[in-house]
C-alpha positions in Angstrom: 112.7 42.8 68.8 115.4 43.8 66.7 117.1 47.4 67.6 118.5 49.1 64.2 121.9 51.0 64.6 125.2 50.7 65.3 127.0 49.4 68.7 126.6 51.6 71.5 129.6 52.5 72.6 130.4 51.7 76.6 131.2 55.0 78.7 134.9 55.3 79.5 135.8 54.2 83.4 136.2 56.9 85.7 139.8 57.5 86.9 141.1 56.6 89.9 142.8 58.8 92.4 143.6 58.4 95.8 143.6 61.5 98.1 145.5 61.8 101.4 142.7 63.6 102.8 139.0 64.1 102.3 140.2 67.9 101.9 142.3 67.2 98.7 139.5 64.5 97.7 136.6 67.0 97.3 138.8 69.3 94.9 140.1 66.5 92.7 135.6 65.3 92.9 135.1 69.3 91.8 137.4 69.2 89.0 137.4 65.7 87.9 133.1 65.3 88.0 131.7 62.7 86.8 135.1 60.9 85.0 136.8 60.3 88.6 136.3 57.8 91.4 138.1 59.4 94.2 139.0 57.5 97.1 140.0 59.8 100.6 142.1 58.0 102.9 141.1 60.1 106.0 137.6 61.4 105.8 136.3 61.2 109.6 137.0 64.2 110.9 137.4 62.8 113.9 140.5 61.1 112.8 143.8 62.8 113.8 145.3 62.7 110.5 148.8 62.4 112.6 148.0 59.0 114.3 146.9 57.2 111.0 147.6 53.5 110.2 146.7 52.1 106.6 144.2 49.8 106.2 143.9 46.7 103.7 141.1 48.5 101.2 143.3 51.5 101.1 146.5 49.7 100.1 144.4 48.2 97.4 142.8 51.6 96.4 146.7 52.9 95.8 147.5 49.4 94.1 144.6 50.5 91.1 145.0 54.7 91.4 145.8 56.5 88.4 146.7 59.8 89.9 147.6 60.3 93.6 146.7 63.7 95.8 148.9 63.9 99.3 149.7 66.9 101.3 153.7 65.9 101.6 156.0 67.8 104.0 155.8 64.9 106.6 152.2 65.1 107.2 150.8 62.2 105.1 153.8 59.9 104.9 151.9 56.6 105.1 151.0 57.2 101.2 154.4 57.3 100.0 155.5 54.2 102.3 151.9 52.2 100.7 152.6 53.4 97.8 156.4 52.1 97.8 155.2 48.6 99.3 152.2 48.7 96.5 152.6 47.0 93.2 151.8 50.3 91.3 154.5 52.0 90.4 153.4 54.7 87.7 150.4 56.8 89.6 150.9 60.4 88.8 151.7 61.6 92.0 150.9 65.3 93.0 152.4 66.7 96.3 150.6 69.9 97.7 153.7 71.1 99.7 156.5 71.1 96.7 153.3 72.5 94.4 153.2 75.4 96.8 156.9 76.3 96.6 157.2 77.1 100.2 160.2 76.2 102.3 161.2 75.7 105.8 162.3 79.3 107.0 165.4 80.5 108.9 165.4 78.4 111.6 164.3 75.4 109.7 160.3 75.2 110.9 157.8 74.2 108.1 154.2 74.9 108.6 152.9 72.0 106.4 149.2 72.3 106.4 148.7 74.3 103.3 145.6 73.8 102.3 144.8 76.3 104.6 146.8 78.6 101.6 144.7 79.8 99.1 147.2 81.0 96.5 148.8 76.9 97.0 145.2 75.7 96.3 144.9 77.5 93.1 148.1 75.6 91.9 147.2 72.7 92.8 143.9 72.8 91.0 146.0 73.6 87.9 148.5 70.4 88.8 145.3 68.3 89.4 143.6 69.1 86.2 146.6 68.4 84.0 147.1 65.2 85.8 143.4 64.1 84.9 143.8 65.7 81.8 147.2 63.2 80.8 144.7 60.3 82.4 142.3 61.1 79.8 143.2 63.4 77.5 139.6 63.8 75.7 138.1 65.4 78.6 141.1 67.7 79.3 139.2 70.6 78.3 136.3 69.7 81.1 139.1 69.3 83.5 140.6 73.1 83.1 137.1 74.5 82.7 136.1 73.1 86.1 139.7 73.8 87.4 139.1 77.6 86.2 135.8 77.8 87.9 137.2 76.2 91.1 140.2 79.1 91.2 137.1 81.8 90.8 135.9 80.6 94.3 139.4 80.8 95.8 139.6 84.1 94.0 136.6 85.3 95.7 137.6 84.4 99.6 141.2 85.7 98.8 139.5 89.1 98.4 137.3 88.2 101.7 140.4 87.9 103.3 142.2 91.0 102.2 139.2 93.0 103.3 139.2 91.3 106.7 143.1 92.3 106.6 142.4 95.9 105.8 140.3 96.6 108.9 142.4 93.8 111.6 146.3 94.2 110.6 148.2 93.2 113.3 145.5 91.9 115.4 147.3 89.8 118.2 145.6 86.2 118.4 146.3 83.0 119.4 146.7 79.1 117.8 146.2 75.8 119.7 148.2 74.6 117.0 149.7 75.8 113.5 147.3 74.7 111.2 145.6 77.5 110.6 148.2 79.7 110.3 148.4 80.3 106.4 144.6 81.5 106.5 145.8 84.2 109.8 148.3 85.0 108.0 146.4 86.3 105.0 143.9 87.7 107.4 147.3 89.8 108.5 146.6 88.4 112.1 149.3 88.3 114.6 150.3 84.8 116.5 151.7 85.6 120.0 151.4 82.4 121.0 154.5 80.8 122.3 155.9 78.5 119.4 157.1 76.2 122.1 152.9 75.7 123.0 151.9 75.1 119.7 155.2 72.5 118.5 154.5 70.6 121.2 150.6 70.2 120.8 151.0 69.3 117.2 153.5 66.8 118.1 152.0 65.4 120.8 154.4 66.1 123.1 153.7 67.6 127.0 153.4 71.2 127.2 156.1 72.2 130.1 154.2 74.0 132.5 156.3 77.1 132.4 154.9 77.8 129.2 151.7 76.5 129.5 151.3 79.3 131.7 153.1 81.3 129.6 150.0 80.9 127.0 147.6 81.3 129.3 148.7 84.5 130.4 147.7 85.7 126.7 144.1 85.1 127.9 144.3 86.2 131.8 146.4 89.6 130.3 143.7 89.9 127.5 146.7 90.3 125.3 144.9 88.2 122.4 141.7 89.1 120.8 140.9 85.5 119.6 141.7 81.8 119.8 141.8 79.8 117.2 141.1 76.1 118.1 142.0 72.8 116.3 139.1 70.8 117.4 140.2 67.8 115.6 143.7 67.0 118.0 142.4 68.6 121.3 143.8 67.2 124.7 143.8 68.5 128.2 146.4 71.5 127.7 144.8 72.9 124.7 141.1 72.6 126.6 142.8 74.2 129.6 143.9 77.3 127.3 140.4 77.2 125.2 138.9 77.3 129.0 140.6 80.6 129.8 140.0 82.1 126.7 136.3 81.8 127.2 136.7 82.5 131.2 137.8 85.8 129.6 135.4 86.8 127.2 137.8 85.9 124.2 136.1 84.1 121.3 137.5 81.0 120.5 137.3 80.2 116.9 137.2 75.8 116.0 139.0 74.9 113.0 139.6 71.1 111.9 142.1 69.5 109.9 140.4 67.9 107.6 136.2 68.7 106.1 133.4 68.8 108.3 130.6 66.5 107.2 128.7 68.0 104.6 131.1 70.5 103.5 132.9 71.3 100.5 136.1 72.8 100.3 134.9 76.3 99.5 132.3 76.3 102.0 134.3 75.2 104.4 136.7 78.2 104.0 134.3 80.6 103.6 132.7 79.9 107.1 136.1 79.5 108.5 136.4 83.1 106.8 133.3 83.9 108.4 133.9 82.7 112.2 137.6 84.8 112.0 135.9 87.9 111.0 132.7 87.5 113.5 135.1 87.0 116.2 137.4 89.7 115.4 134.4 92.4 115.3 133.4 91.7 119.0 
């Protein structure tokens, strides 16, 4: 049968990008659509993102990646050191820490999970849509449509969280480890929790018992109104302190590092939104 016409021509191949995390993954999937092939390094969330050691298909994923997502500020190193060791050596690299413009404060701490800030996560959907954009320039427009629509949905819990923050300023609460922090913040909670408590937990380090006790006092004295729980790095200590929040009637809100199955980033937010604010109104 002979088919009249002229050649068909062959779609274009999706782009490749690597993400550090399934979290920056799913926002380069919701921008990029149908003209990426995103790889997450860390998806499980039952992978501490801190203990991770790079396997042979994700050194070859970084080897072929046109644009590369990582958190930076010491979270994610292993994809600069693959990356360095890799024989790519022109990805368009986007770092969600320098994109926030946030620095270490006076005493030199850095809170380096920012993808629990929403004003960072609007900038970096800009940075990620111009990256794709460069990659392939005719669908540039796509890219900052989608990019646009994204930044609506931050928009949109952003004013969730300044209502929350109009009726709970300076609510005292408590962290099992920094990563939410950004997100209380915005919620204009307060952390009392000793900073020696949650350091140590996010380093892995042994909580001394002096101020292990020092946190659980928060709970015993009812001097917190909520705990907010990184499920995805708990140990003994930390279950010991969610223990005596609950002894003492004090919700205890879970929060992961990286997304829950099932979940997209916006959903995931919004319930993380949702749990601060159900637990606040007890």
């Amino acid at each position: 049968m002979c088919v009249w016409g002229g050649p068909v021509e062959a779609a274009p191949a999706p782009i490749p990008v690597v993400a550090s995390t399934n979290v920056y993954g799913d926002v380069v999937g919701r921008i990029g659509g149908g003209r990426v092939s995103v790889t997450s390094i860390i998806s499980d969330p039952a992978q501490d993102p801190h203990s991770y050691e790079a396997s042979t298909r994700t050194r070859l994923e970084l080897s072929r990646a046109e644009v590369v997502v990582q958190n930076g500020g010491g979270y994610d190193d292993f994809v600069g050191e693959m990356l360095r060791s890799s024989d790519n050596s022109s990805p368009h690299v986007i770092d969600a820490v320098q994109t926030s413009g946030k620095a270490p404060d006076g005493d030199g701490e850095f809170n380096e999970h920012v993808w629990y800030d929403l004003p960072t996560m609007d900038r970096l959907a800009g940075r990620i849509a111009q990256a794709l954009g460069t990659a392939s320039p005719a669908d540039a427009d796509v890219f900052t449509k989608n990019a646009e629509e994204f930044k609506d949905g931050l928009a949109g819990l952003e004013a969730r969280t300044d209502r929350l923050e109009a009726r709970h300023a300076g609510t005292p609460v408590a962290v099992t480890e920094p990563v939410p922090l950004y997100l209380t913040d915005a919620c204009g909670l307060v952390n009392r929790t000793p900073a020696a408590f949650s350091e140590a937990v996010e380093e892995g380090d042994e909580v001394s018992p002096r101020v292990l006790q020092e946190t659980l006092t928060l709970f015993t004295g009812r001097n917190v109104q909520a705990l907010v729980h990184n499920e995805q790095t708990s140990g003994p200590q930390t279950e010991k302190v969610k223990e005596a929040a609950e002894d003492n009637a004090i919700p205890v809100v879970p929060v992961t590092e990286t997304l829950p199955q099932n979940k997209d980033y916006l959903g995931w937010m919004a319930d993380n939104i949702t749990a601060l604010d159900r637990a606040l109104e007890r």
